[in-house]
C-alpha positions as CSV (number, residue, x, y, z in Angstrom):
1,X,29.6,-101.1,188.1
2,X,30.6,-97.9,188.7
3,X,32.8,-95.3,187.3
4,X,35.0,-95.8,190.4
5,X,34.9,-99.7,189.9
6,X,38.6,-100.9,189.4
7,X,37.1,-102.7,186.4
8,X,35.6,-99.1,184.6
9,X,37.3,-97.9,182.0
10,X,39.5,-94.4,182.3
11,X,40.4,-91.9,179.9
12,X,44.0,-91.2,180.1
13,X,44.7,-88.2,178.1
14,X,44.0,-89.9,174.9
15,X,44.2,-92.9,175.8
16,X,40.7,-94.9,176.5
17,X,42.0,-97.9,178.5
18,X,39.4,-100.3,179.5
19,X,40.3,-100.8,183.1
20,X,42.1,-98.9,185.9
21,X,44.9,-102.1,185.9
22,X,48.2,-100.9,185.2
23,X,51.1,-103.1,184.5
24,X,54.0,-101.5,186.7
25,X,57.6,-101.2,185.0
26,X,60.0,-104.3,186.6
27,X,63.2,-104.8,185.5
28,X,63.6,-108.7,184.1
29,X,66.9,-108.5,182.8
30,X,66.1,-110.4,179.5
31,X,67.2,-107.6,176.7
32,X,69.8,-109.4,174.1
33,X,73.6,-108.0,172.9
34,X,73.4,-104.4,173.0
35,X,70.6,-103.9,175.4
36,X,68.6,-104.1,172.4
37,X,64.7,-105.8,173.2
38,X,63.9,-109.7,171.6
39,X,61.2,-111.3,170.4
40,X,60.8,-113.0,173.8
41,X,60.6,-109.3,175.1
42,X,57.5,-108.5,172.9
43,X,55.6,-111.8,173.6
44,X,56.1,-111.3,177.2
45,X,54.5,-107.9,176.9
46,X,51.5,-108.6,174.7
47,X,50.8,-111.9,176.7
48,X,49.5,-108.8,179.5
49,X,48.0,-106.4,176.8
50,X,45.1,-106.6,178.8
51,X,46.0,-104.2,181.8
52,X,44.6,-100.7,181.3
53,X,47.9,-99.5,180.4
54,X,51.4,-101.5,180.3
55,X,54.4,-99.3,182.2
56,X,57.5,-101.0,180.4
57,X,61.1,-101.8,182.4
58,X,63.2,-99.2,182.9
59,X,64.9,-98.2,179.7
60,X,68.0,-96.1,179.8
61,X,68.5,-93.0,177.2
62,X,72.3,-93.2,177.1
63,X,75.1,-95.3,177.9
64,X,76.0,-93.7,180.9
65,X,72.6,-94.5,182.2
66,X,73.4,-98.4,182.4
67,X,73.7,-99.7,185.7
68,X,72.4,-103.7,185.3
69,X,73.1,-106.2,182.9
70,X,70.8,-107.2,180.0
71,X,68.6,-104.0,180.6
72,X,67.4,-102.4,177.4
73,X,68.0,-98.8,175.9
74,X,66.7,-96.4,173.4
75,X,69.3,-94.8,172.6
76,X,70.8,-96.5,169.5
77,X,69.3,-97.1,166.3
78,X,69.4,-101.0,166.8
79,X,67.3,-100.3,170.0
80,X,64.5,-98.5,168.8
81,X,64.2,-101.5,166.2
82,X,64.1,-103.8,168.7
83,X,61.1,-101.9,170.6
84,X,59.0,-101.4,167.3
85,X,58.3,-105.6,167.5
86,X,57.5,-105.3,171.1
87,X,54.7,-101.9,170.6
88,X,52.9,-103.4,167.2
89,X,52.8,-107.4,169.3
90,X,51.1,-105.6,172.3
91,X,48.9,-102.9,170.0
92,X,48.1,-106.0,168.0
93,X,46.6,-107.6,171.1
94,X,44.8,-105.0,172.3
95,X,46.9,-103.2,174.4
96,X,48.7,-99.9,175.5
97,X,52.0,-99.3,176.3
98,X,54.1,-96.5,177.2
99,X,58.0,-96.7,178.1
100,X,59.7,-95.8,181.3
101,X,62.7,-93.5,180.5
102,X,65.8,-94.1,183.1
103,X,69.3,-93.0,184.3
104,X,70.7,-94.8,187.6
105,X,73.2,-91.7,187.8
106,X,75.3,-93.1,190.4
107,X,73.4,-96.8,190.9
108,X,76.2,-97.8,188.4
109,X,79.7,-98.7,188.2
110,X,83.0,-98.1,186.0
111,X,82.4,-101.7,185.0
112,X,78.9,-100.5,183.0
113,X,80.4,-97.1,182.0
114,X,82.3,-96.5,178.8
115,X,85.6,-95.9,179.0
116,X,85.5,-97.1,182.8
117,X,85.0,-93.9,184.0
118,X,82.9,-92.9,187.2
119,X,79.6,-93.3,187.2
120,X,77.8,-89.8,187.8
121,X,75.5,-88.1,190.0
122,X,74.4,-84.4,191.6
123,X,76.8,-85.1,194.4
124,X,80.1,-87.3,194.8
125,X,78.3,-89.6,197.8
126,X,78.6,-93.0,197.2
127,X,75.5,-95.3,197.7
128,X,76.3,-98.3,200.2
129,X,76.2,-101.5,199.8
130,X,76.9,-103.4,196.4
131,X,75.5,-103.8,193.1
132,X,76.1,-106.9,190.5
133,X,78.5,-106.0,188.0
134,X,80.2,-108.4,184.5
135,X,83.0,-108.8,187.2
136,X,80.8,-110.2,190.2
137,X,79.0,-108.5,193.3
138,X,81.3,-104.9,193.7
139,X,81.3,-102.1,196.5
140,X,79.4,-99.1,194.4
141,X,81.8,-96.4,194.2
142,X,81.9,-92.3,194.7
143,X,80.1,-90.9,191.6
144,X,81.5,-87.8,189.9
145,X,79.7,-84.8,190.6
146,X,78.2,-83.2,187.2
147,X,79.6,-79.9,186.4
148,X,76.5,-77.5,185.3
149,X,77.3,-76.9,181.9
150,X,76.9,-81.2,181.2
151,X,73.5,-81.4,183.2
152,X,71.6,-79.9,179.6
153,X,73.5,-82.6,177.8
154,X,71.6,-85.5,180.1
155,X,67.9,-83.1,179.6
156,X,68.8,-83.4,175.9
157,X,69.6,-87.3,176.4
158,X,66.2,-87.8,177.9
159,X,64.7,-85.7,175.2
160,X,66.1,-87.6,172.5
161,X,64.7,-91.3,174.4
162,X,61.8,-89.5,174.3
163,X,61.8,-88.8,170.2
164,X,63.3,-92.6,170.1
165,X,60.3,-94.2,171.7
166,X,57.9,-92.0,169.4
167,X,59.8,-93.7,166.4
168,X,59.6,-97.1,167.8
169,X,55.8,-96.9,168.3
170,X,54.9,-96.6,172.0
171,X,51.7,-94.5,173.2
172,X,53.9,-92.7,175.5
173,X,56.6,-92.2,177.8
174,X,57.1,-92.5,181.8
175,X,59.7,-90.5,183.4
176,X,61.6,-93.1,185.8
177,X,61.8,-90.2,188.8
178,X,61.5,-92.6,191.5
179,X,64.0,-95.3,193.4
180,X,67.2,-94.1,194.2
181,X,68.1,-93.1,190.1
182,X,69.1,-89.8,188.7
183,X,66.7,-87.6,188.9
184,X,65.7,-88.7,192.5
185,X,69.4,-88.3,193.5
186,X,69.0,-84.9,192.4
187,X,65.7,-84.1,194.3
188,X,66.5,-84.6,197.6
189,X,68.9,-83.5,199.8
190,X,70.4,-86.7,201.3
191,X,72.2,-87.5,197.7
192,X,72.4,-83.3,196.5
193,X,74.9,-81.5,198.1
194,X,75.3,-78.9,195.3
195,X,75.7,-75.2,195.7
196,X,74.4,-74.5,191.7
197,X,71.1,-73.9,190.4
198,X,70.1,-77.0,191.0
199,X,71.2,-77.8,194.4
200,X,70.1,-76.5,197.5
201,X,66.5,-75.3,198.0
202,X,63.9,-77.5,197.0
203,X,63.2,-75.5,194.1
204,X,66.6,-76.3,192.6
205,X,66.6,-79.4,193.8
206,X,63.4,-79.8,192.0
207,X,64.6,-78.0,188.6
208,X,66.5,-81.1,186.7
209,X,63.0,-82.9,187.2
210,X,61.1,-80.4,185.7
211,X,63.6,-79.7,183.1
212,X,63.2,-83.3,182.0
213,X,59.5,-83.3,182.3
214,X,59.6,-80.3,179.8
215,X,61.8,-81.7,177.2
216,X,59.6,-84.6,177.4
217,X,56.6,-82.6,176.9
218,X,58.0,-80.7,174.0
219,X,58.5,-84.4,172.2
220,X,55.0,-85.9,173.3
221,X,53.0,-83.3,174.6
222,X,51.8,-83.3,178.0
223,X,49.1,-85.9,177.9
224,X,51.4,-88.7,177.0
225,X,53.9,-87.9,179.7
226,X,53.9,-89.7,183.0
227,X,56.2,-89.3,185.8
228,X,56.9,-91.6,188.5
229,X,58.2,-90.8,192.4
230,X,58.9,-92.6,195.9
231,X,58.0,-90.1,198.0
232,X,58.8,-92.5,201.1
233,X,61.5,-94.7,199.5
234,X,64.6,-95.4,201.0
235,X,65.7,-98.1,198.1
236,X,69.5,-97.6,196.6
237,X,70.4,-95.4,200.3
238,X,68.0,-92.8,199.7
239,X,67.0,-90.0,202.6
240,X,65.9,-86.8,202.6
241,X,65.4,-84.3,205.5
242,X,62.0,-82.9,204.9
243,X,60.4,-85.5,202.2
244,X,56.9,-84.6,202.8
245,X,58.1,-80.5,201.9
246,X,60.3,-82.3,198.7
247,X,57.6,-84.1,197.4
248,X,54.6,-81.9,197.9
249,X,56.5,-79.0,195.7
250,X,57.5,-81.4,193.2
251,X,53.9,-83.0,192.3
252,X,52.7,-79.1,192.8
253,X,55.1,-78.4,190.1
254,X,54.3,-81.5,187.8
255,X,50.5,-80.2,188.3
256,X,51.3,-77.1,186.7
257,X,53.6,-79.1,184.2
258,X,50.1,-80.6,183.1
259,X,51.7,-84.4,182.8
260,X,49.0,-86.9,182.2
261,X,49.5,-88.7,185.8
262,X,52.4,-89.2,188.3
263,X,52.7,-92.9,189.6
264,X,53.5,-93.0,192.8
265,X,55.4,-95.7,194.8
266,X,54.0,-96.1,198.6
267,X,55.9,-96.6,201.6
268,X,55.9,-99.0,204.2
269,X,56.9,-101.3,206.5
270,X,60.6,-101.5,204.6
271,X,61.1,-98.1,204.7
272,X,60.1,-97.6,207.9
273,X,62.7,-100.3,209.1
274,X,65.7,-98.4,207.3
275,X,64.8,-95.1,208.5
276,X,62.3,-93.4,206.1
277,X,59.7,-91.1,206.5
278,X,56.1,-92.5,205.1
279,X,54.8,-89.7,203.0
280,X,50.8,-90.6,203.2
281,X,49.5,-90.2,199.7
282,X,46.5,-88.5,200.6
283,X,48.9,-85.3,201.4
284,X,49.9,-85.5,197.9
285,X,46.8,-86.6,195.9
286,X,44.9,-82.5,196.2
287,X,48.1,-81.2,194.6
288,X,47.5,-83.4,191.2
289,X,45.1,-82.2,189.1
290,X,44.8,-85.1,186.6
291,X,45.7,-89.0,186.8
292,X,47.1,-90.3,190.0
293,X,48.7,-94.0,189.9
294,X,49.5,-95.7,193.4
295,X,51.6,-99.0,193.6
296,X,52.6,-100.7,197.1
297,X,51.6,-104.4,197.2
298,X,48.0,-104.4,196.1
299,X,45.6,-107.1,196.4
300,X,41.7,-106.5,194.4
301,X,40.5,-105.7,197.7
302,X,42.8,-102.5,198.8
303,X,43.1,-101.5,195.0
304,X,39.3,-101.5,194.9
305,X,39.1,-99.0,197.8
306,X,41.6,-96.9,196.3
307,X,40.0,-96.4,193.4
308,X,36.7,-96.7,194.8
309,X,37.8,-94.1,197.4
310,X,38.7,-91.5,195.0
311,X,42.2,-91.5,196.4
312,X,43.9,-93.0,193.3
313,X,42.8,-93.2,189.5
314,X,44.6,-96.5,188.9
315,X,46.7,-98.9,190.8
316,X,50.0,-100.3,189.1
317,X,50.6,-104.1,190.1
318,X,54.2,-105.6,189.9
319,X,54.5,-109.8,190.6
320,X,51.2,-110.4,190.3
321,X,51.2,-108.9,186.6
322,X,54.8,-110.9,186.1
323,X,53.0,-114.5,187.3
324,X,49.6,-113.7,185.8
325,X,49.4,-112.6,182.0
326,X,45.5,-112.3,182.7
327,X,45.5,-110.2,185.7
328,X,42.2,-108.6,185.0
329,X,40.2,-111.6,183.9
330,X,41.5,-113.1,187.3
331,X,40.6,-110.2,189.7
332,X,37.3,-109.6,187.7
333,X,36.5,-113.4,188.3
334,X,37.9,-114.5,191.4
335,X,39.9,-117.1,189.7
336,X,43.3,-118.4,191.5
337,X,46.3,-116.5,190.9
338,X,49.8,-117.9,189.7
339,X,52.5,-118.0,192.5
340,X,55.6,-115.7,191.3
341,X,59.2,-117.6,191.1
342,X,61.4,-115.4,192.3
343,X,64.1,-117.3,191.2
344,X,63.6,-116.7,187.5
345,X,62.3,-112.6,188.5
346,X,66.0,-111.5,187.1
347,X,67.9,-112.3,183.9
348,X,67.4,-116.2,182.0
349,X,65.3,-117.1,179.4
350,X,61.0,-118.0,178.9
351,X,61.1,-119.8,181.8
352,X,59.4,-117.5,185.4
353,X,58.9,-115.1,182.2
354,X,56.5,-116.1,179.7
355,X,55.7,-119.7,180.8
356,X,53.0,-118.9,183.2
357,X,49.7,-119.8,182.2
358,X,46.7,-117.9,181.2
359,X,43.4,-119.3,182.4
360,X,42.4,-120.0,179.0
361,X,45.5,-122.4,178.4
């Protein structure tokens, strides 16, 4: 074994996780009244307390930032409470576990918002296609474009997630950057049309990112913050003109941030059929100084020669981490892996979420 062996352990600021297996963040859609996490929640996430680090779902800090049902949130008192089970069940089993940090911006509808009021965004573009809403499948609408003087108030939102999910006991925080949500719709210029500070060049683009990242910083420090991007990702209508320009300023500016890692989501064949532009990750991985995550479909074999290849730190696996609790001991051993249902991926109750056996059972 090596110290490149996906198996090796890694120190992750000060973190000492015992493999380079992350747990990537997947929505399930199983958080109770008041977005607010269950006990079903925290056995689902110590049953994998064995991956090198745990990524949770995507967690909104505000109201406004709801755009799914039965997502959870940190931004109410009842919320943190419902987290602190979840941290001490997965610390109890040996684990670590950090929580993604979200806003869908514009991914929402009146029907989430409070009040009923537009959903909003850099830019008054709507997405296309539809999203599911309490009233059915709806058309998303035109977001309202945020004036300047209310983008501090969302930094301040994030910042206060961030001192939430301090109180409720996680090891850190993951800025959700990636997949079509707020601060992606800010960053590139197929969803920014703005004429401010932050609109325009890929600097200001860039600057509600960064201003997150900071506020986050100033909560955790920068060797508990992780930030996550899609480069090539065209999920939730996403395009920019120059992504491999966007993208290479923004990790060079997270580099001199000094976040513990960015987690980066790989193209492929998807994008490429609705239009995008593959941003290879070895263009990115000389601008990042410290921990580089790469998720896109891994099997042990590719993740090995990632990781073995020095073009990745750790690789972050989705389904196969939601159909096998014991990912590691399977990978390490060879053994057969569990089949995921996606019919029970979204929403329901144990069953598809902590009903799938461990090798030991």
């Amino acid at each position: 074994m090596t110290s490149h062996d996906l198996d090796s352990e890694f120190q992750l600021g000060p973190l000492r996780l015992p493999n380079r297996l992350v747990m990537a963040p997947m929505t399930r859609n199983r958080a109770g009244a008041g977005n607010v996490p269950t006990g079903l929640v925290a056995r689902y996430y110590a049953q994998r307390a064995s991956a090198g680090l745990i990524v949770t779902e995507a967690t909104q800090v505000a109201p406004e930032g709801v755009g799914y049902p039965g997502t959870p949130g940190i931004h109410s008192r009842e919320q943190v409470a419902g987290w602190r089970p979840v941290t001490d069940a997965v610390h109890g089993a040996g684990g670590r576990i950090v929580l993604q940090l979200w806003h869908v911006g514009r991914i929402s509808h009146p029907l989430f918002q409070p009040g009923g009021v537009l959903p909003v965004a850099p830019s008054a573009i709507a997405p296309e296609g539809q999203l599911y809403t309490p009233g059915g499948m709806k058309p998303y609408v035109a977001p309202r474009a945020l004036e300047t003087d209310e983008i501090p108030g969302i930094v301040a939102q994030f910042r206060q997630g961030a001192r939430n999910a301090l109180d409720a006991g996680f090891d850190g925080v993951e800025l959700h950057g990636a997949n079509g949500y707020l601060p992606d719709q800010f960053l590139r210029d197929g969803t920014n049309r703005r004429t401010d500070a932050y609109g325009g060049t890929v600097e200001n683009r860039a600057r509600f990112l960064l201003e997150i990242a900071t506020a986050l910083i100033d909560v955790w420090g920068a060797d508990r913050v992780g930030v996550r991007l899609s480069p090539s990702g065209t999920f939730n209508d996403m395009k920019d003109s120059d992504p491999l320009q966007t993208f290479e300023y923004a990790v060079r500016a997270l580099d001199c941030q000094g976040v513990v890692y960015v987690h980066l989501v790989e193209g492929g064949e998807a994008e490429i059929r609705h239009g995008g532009t593959i941003v290879p990750t070895e263009r990115l991985r000389p601008l990042f100084r410290r921990a580089l995550i790469v998720n896109g479909g891994y099997d042990r074999q590719r993740a090995e020669e990632v990781v073995g290849g020095g073009k990745a730190d750790m690789v972050s696996f989705g389904r196969l981490f939601l159909a096998n609790p014991d990912l590691p001991r399977r990978l390490r051993t060879g053994a057969p892996l569990n089949a995921p249902d996606p019919d029970t991926f979204y929403g329901g109750d144990a069953k598809g979420y902590t009903d799938y056996p461990a090798l030991s059972a």
